[in-house]
C-alpha positions as CSV (number, residue, x, y, z in Angstrom):
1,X,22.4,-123.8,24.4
2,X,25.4,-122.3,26.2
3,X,28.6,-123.6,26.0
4,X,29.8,-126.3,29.0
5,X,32.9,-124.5,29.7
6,X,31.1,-121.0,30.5
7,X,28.4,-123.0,32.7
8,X,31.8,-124.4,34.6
9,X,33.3,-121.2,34.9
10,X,30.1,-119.0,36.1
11,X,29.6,-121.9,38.3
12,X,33.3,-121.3,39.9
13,X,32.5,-117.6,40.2
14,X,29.5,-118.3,41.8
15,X,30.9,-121.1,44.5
16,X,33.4,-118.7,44.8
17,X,31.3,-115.6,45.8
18,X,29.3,-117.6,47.9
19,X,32.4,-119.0,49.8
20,X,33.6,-115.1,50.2
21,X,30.0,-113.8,51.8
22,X,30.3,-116.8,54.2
23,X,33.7,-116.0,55.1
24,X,32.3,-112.6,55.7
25,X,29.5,-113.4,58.0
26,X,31.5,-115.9,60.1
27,X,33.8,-112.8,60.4
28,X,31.1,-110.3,61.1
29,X,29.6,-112.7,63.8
30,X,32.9,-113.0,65.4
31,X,33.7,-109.0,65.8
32,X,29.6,-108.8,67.0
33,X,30.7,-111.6,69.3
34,X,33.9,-110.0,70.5
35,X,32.0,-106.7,70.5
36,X,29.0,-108.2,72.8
37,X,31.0,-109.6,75.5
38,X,33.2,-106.0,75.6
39,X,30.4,-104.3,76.7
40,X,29.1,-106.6,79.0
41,X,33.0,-107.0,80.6
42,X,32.2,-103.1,80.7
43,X,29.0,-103.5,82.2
44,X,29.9,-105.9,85.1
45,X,33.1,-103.6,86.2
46,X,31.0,-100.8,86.0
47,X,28.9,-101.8,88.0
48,X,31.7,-103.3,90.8
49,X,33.1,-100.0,90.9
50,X,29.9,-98.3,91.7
51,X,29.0,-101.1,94.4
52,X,32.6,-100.2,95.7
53,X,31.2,-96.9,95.9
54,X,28.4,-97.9,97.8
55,X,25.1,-96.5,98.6
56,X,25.7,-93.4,101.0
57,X,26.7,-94.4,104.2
58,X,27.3,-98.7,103.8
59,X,29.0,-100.5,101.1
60,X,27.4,-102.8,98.7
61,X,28.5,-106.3,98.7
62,X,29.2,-108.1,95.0
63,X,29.8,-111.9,95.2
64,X,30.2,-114.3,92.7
65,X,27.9,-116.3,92.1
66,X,27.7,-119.5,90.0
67,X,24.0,-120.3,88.0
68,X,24.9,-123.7,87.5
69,X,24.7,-125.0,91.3
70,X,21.3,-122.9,91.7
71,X,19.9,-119.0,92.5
72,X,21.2,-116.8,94.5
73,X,19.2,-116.6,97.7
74,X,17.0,-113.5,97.1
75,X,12.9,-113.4,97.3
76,X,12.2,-111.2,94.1
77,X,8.2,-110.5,93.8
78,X,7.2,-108.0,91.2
79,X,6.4,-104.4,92.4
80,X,8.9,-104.9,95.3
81,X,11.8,-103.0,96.1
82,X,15.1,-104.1,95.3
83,X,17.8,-104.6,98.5
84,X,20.8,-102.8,97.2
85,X,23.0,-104.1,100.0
86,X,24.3,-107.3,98.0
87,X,24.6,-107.4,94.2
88,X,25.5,-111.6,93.2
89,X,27.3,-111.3,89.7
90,X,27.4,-114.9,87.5
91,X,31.1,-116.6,87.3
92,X,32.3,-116.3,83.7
93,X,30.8,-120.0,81.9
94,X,34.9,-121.2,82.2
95,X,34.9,-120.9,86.0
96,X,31.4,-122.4,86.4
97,X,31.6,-126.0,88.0
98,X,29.0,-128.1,86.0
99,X,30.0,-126.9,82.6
100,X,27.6,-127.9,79.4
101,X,28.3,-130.4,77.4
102,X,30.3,-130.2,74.6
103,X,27.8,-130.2,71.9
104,X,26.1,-127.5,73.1
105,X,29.2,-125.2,73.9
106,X,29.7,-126.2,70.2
107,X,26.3,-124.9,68.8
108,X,26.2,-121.9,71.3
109,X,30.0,-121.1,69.7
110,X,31.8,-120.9,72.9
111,X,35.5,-122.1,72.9
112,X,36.9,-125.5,74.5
């Protein structure tokens, strides 16, 4: 039978490694996080500055446009053509004006 003070101390070295991996995914999900919503910022301004450029000969129209008070007004069928001359773009989840509730901006991870 092993001795109780070596059972205590591999049991510390375990709790102890285990804490460290969490620590290490919580901070792995966070740069993935940070990492995710830097290429979609790149994305979305990307894409503004080639609507500024426009297709050849008119301008392309971005507006904001926020999900939570309903779609944009578009008729999209499948196998049809997209219009190019008005691209809608979602407000960030902050600026949105029916926000979700708190418990589930706490599961999904997003701040305040």
């Amino acid at each position: 039978m092993p001795d109780a003070a070596l059972v205590d101390w591999v049991m510390v070295v375990i709790t102890v490694l285990i804490a460290f991996v969490s620590l290490m995914a919580w901070r792995v999900s966070k740069l993935v996080a940070w990492l995710t919503g830097a290429i979609e910022s790149h994305s979305s301004l990307m894409l503004r500055l080639e609507a500024r450029r426009g297709v050849p000969g008119e301008p392309v129209k971005v507006v904001w446009w926020d999900p939570t008070l309903g779609d944009p007004p578009l008729e999209r069928k499948h196998g049809e053509e997209a219009e190019l001359h008005c691209i809608y773009t979602c407000l960030p989840p902050r600026q949105r004006q029916r926000r979700r509730s708190w418990l589930i901006r706490w599961f999904a991870g997003e701040p305040g």
